[in-house]
C-alpha positions as CSV (number, residue, x, y, z in Angstrom):
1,X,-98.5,-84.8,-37.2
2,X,-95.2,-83.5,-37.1
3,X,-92.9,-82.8,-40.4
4,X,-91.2,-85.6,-40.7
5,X,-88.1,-83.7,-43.2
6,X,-87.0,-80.3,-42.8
7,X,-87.6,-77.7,-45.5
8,X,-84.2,-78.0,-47.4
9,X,-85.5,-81.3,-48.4
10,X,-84.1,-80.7,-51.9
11,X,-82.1,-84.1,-52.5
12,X,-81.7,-86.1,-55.5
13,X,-85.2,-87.7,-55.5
14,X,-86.5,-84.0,-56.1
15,X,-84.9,-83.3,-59.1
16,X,-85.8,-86.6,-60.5
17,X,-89.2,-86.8,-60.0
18,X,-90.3,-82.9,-61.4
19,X,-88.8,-84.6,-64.9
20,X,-92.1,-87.5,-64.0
21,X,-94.5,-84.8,-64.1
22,X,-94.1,-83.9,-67.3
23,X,-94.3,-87.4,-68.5
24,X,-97.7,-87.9,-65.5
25,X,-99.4,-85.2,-67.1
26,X,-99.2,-86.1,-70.7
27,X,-100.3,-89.9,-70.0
28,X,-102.5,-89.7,-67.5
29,X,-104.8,-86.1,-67.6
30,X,-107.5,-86.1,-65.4
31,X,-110.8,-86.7,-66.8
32,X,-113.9,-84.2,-66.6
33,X,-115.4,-87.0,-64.0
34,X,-112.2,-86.8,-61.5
35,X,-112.5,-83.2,-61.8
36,X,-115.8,-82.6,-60.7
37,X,-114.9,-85.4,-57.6
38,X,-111.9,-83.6,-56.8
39,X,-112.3,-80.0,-56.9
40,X,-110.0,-77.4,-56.2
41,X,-108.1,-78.1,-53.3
42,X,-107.3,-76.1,-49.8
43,X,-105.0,-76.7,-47.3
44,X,-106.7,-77.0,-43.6
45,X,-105.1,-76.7,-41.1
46,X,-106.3,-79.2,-37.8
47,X,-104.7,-78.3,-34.2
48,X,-104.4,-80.1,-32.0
49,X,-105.3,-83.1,-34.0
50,X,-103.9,-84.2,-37.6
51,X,-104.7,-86.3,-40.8
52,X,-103.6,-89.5,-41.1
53,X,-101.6,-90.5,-44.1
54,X,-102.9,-93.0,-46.3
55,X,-99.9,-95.1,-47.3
56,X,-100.8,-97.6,-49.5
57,X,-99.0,-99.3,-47.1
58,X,-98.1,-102.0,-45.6
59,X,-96.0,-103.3,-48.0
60,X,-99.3,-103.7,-49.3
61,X,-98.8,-106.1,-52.5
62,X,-97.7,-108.9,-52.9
63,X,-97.7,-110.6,-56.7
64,X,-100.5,-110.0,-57.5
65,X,-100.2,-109.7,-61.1
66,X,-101.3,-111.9,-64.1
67,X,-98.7,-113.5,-66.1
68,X,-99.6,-115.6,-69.5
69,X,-99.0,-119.2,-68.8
70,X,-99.6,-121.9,-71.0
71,X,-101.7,-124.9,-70.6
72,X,-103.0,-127.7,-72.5
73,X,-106.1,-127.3,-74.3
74,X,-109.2,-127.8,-70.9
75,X,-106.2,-128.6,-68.7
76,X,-104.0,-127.1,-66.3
77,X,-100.4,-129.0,-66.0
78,X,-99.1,-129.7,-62.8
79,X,-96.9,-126.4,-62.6
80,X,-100.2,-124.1,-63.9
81,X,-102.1,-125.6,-60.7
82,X,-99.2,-124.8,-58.6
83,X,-99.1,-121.4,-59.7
84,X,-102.7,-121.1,-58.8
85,X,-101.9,-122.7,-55.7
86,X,-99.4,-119.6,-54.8
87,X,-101.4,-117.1,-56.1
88,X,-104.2,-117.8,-53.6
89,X,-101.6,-118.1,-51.0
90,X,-100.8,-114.6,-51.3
91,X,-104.2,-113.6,-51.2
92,X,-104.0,-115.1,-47.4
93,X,-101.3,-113.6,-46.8
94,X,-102.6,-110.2,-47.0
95,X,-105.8,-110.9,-45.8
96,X,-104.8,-112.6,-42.5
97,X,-101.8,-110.3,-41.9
98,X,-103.8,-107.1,-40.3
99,X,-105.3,-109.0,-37.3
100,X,-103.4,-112.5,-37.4
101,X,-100.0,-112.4,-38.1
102,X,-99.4,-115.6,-37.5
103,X,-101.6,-117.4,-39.7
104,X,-100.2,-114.7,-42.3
105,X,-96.4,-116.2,-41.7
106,X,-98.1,-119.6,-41.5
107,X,-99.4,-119.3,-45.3
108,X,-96.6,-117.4,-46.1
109,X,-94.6,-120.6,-45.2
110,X,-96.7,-123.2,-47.2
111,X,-96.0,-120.5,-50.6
112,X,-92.1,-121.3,-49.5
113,X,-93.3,-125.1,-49.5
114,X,-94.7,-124.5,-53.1
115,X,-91.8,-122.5,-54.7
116,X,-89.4,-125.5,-53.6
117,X,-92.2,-128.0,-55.6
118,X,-92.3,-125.4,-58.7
119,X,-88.6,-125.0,-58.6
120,X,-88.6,-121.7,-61.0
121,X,-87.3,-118.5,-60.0
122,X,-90.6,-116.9,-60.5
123,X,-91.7,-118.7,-57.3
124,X,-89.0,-118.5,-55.5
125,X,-89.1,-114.5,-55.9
126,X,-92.6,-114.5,-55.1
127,X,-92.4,-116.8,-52.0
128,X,-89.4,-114.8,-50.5
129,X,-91.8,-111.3,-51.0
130,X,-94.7,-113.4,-49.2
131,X,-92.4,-114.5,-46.8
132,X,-90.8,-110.5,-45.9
133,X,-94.5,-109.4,-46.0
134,X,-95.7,-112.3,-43.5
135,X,-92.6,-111.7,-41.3
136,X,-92.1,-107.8,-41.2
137,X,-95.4,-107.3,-38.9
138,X,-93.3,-108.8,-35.7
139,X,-89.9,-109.3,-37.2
140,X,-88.2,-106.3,-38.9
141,X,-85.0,-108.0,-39.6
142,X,-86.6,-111.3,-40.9
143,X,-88.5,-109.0,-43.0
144,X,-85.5,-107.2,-44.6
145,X,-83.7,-110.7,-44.8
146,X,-86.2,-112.6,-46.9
147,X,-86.9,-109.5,-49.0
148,X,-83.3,-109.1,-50.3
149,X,-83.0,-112.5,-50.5
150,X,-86.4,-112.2,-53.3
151,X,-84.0,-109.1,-54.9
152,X,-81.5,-111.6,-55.5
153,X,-83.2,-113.5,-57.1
154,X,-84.7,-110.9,-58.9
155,X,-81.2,-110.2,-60.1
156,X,-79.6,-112.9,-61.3
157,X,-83.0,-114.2,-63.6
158,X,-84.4,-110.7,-64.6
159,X,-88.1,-111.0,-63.0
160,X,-89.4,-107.4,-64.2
161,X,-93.1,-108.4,-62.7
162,X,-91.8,-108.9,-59.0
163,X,-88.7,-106.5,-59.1
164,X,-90.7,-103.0,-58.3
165,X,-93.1,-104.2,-55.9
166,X,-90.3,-105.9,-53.5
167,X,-88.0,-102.3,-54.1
168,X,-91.4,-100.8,-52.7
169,X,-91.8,-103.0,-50.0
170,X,-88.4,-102.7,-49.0
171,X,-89.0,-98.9,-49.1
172,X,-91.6,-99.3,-46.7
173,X,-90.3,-101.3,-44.3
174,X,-87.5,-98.7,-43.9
175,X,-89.7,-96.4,-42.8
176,X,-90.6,-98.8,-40.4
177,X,-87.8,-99.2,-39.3
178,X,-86.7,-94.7,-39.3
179,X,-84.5,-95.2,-42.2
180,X,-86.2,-92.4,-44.1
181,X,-82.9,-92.0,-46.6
182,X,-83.0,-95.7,-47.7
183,X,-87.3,-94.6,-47.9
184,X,-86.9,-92.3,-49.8
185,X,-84.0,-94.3,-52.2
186,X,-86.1,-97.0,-52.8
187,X,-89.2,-96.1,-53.2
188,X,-88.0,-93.7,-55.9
189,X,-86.3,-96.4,-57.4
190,X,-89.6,-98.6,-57.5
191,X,-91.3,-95.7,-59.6
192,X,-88.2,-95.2,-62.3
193,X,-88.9,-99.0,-62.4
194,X,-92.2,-99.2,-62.4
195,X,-92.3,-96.7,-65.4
196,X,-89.5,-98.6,-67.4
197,X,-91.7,-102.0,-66.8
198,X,-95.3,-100.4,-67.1
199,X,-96.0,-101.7,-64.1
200,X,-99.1,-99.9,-62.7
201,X,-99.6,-100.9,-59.3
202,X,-96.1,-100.3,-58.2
203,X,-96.3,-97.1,-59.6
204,X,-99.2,-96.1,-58.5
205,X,-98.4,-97.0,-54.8
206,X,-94.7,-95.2,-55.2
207,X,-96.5,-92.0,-56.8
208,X,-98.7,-92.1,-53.4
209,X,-95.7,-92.6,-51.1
210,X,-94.0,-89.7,-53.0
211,X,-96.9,-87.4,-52.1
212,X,-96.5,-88.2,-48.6
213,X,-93.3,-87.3,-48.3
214,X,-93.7,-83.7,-50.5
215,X,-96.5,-83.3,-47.9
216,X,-94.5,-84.0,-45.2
217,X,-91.9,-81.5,-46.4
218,X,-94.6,-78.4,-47.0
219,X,-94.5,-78.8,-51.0
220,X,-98.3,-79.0,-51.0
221,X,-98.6,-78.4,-54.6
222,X,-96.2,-80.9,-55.7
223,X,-97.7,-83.6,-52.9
224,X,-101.2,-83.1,-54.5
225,X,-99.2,-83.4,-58.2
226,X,-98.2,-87.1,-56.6
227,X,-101.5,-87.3,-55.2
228,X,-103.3,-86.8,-58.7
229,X,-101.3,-89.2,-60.4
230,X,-101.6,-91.6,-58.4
231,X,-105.5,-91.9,-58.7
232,X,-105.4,-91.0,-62.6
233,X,-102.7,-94.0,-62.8
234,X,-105.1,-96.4,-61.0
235,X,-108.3,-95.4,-62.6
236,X,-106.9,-95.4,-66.1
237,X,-105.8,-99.6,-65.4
238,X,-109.1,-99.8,-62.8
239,X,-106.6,-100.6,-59.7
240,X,-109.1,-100.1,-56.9
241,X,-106.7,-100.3,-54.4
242,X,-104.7,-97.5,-55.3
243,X,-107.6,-95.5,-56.6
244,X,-108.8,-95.4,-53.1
245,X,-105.6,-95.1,-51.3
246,X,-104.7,-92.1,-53.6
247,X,-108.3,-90.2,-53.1
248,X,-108.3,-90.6,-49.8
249,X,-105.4,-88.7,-49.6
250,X,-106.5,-85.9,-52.2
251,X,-109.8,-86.0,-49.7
252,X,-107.3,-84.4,-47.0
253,X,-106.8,-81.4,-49.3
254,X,-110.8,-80.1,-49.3
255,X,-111.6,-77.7,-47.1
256,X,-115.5,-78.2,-47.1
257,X,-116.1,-81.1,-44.3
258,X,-119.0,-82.9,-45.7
259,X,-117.5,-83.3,-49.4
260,X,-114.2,-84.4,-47.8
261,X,-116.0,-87.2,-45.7
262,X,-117.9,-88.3,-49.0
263,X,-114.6,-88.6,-50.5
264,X,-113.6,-90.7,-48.0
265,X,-116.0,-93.0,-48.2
266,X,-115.5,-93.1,-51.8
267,X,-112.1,-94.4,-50.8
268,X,-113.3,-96.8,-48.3
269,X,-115.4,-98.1,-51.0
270,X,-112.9,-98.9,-53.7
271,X,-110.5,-100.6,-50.6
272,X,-113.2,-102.9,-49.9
273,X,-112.6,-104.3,-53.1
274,X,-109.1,-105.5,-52.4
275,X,-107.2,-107.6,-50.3
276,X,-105.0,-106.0,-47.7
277,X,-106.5,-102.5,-47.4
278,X,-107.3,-102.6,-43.6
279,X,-104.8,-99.9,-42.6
280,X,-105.9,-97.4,-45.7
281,X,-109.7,-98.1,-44.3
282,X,-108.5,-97.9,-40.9
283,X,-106.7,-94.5,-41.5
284,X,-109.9,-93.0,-43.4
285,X,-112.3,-94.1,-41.1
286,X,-109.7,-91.7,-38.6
287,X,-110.0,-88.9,-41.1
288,X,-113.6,-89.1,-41.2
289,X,-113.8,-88.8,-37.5
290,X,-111.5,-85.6,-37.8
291,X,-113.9,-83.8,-39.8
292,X,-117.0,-84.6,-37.4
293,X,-118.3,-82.0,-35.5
294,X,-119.7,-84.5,-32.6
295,X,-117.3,-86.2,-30.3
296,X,-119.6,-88.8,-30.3
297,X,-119.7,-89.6,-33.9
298,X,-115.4,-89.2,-34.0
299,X,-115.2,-91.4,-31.2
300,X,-117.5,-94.3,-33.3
301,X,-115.2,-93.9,-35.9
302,X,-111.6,-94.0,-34.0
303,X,-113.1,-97.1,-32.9
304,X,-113.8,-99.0,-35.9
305,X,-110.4,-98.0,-36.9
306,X,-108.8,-100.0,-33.9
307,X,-110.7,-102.9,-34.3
308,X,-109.5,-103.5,-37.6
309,X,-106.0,-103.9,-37.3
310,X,-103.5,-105.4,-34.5
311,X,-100.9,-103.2,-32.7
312,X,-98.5,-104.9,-34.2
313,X,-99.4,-104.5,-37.9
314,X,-100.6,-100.3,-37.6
315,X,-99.2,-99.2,-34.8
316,X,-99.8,-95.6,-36.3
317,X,-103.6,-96.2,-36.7
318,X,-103.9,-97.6,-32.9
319,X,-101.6,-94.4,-32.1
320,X,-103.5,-91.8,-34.3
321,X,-107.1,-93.2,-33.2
322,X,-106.3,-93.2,-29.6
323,X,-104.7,-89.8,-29.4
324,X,-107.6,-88.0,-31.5
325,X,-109.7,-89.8,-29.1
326,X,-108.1,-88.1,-26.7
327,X,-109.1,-84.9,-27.7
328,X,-113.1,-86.1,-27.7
329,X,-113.3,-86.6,-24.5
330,X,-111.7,-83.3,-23.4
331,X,-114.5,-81.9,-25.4
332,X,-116.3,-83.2,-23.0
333,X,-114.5,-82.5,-19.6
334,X,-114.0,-86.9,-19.3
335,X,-110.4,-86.4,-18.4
336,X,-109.8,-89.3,-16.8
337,X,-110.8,-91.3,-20.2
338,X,-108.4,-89.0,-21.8
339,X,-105.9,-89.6,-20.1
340,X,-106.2,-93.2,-20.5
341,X,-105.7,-92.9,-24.1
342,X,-103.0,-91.7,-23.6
343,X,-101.2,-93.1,-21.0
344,X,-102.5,-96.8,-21.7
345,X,-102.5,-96.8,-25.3
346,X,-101.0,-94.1,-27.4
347,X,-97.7,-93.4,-25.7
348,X,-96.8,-96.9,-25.2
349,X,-97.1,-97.8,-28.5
350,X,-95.6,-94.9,-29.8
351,X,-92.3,-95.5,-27.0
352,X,-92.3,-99.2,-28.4
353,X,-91.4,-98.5,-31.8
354,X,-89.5,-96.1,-31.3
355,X,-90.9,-93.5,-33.5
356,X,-90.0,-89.6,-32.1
357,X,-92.7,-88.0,-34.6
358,X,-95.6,-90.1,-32.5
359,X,-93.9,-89.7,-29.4
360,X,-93.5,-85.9,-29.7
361,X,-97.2,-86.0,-30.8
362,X,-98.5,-87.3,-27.7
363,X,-96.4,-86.1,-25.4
364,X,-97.8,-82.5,-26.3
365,X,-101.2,-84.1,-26.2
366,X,-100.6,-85.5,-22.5
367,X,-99.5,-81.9,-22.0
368,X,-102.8,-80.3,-22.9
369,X,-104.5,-83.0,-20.5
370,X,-102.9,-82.1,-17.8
371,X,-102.7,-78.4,-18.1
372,X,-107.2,-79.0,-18.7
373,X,-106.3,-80.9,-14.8
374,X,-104.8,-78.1,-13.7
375,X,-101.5,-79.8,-13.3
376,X,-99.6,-76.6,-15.3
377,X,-96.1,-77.8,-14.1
378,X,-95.8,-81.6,-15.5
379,X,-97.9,-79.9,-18.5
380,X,-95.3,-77.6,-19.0
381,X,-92.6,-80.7,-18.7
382,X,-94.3,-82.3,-21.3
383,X,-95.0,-79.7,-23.4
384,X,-90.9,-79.7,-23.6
385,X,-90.2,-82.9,-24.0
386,X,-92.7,-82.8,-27.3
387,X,-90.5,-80.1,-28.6
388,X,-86.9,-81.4,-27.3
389,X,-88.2,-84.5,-29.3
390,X,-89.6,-82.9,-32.3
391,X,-86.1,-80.9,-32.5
392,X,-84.0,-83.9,-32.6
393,X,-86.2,-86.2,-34.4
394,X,-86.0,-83.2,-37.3
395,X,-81.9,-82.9,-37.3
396,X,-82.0,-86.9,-37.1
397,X,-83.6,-86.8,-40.5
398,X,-82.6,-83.7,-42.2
399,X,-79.0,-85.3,-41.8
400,X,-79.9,-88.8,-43.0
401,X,-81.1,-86.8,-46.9
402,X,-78.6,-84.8,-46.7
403,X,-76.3,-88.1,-46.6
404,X,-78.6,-89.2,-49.6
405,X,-78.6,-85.8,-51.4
406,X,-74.1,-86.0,-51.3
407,X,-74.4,-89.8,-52.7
């Protein structure tokens, strides 16, 4: 996978987030038990192919956090069974959302319904996140709308519960959406929150995201500094979400296959146990298959990763499973179903959303299939157009933080 920011990369989030480690390490020191299950680390290096990130993505909370309510002594009151109601809403919501998007908008719609009956800003906040989450699968804008309309409320009746996760979901969806300054603003803002609030989960997720973009800019160390606490955060409050999110991750870092792929299914393991984790389980079942020696056996595994989410929810997974699949059946001379991943899968998708770091990826993988067809002219084109793409895509970026660096 291409580097998504150029080595400057030295912009105000920087600064800001070496003064966290300090405060990381003192809170949150690994135990002797993470050590042993995550060793020393080494940097691998896999070309043509490439890791898959595990963003705890997907905007991938939504409230789901336990407040102290009231109630009469054996009985709920009307507003405590309301609250319930919405609670289990949002569980829907994030379940449904990976495959079905519209049943996801469709709950998301009846939590709106709720927060009118509750009439507290608490709900309202809430149902506005559900709805952005719900809506930002097919609808970007929608997604940014109802999110900021949740910040306003946010706002104006000091919610410190809901305030960090929607900054981190609005983070996210500018990445969705190429924005990578406003990324990196807001998910840096979610952490400093996070901190001042002690809210875990947010922090956790933002630590994770944080990683991913030191990674991205060659700061190995400092990405596995993210990446470490991250996990240490969600194992000290038992967030199994994050816990796996963040190991699978640190699981990218070991350089001996077979303890890498354990770690991984370590992570797949403590996913299960939440709602919403199909694209981190989707992205390490593609990171398992990476470290597989047997086309075969990578091919079984790129699979399950597409069948667990839509297109339109992880287009990176159905990019990043096709494309490596590309390269298991060149291992075994099929070129014409390597070519179809390609062709009928990968580059569409990565053309459709517009993203130049995918597109540059699989041109130069369409490059290497046709140069293996002996088609060395439109490999060579292709070959190009990865790089004319790559080159862009980088100056695209590195001006977008340097705008952020000179706010």
């Amino acid at each position: 996978m291409i580097n998504m920011y150029s080595s400057f990369a030295k912009i105000q989030i920087i600064s800001a987030q070496r003064k966290l480690f300090l405060w990381l390490n003192a809170i949150f020191v690994s135990s002797p038990k993470q050590e042993k299950m995550i060793e020393k680390v080494h940097y691998r290096r896999y070309n043509p192919t490439f890791f898959i990130v595990l963003f705890i993505s997907l905007f991938l909370f939504g409230c789901n956090v336990n407040t102290d309510r009231t109630s009469t002594a054996g009985q709920k009151s009307k507003q405590d069974t309301l609250m319930d109601s919405l609670q289990k809403l949002d569980s829907l919501v994030l379940k449904s959302r990976a495959k079905n998007a519209g049943e996801s908008i469709k709950y998301a719609r009846q939590a709106g319904k709720l927060a009118l009956a509750l009439n507290t800003p608490e709900a309202r906040a809430k149902a506005y996140n559900l709805l952005g989450i719900a809506y930002s699968v097919f609808e970007i804008d929608s997604g940014f709308y109802f999110y900021r309309k949740a910040m306003m409320v946010n706002d104006s009746f000091n919610l410190p519960e809901i305030k960090g996760k929607v900054l981190y979901n609005l983070g996210m969806l500018y990445r969705s959406a190429g924005n990578y300054k406003n990324y990196i603003m807001f998910i840096d803002s979610a952490l400093r929150f996070s901190i001042s609030v002690n809210d875990f989960t947010t922090m956790s997720n933002s630590l994770n995201s944080l990683g991913i973009f030191y990674y991205n800019t060659g700061e190995k160390v400092n990405a596995r500094k993210m990446f470490d606490s991250a996990f240490a955060v969600a194992t000290r409050e038992m967030l199994y979400l994050q816990m796996g999110s963040a190991l699978g991750n640190l699981a990218r870092f070991e350089a001996n296959d077979k303890k890498s792929i354990s770690q991984q299914r370590l992570a797949i393991s403590y996913l299960e146990r939440g709602d919403g984790s199909e694209e981190p389980i989707a992205m390490s079942l593609i990171n398992i298959g990476l470290r597989l020696p047997d086309p075969d056996s990578s091919t079984y595994y790129y699979n399950q990763a597409i069948n667990m989410v839509s297109v339109e929810f992880a287009p990176e997974v159905i990019i990043g499973a096709y494309n490596n699949m590309a390269y298991c059946y060149l291992a075994k001379d099929d070129l014409e179903n390597a070519e179809n991943c390609i062709l009928e899968h990968a580059m569409p998708v990565a053309v459709k959303i517009n993203n130049p770091d995918w597109q540059s990826t699989v041109y130069d993988t369409y490059g290497d299939i046709l140069h293996r067809k002996g088609n060395s002219t439109d490999a060579k084109v292709y070959k190009n157009k990865a790089m004319e793409v790559k080159k862009t895509y980088r100056a695209l970026v590195s001006k977008e933080l340097i705008d952020t660096k000179n706010k």
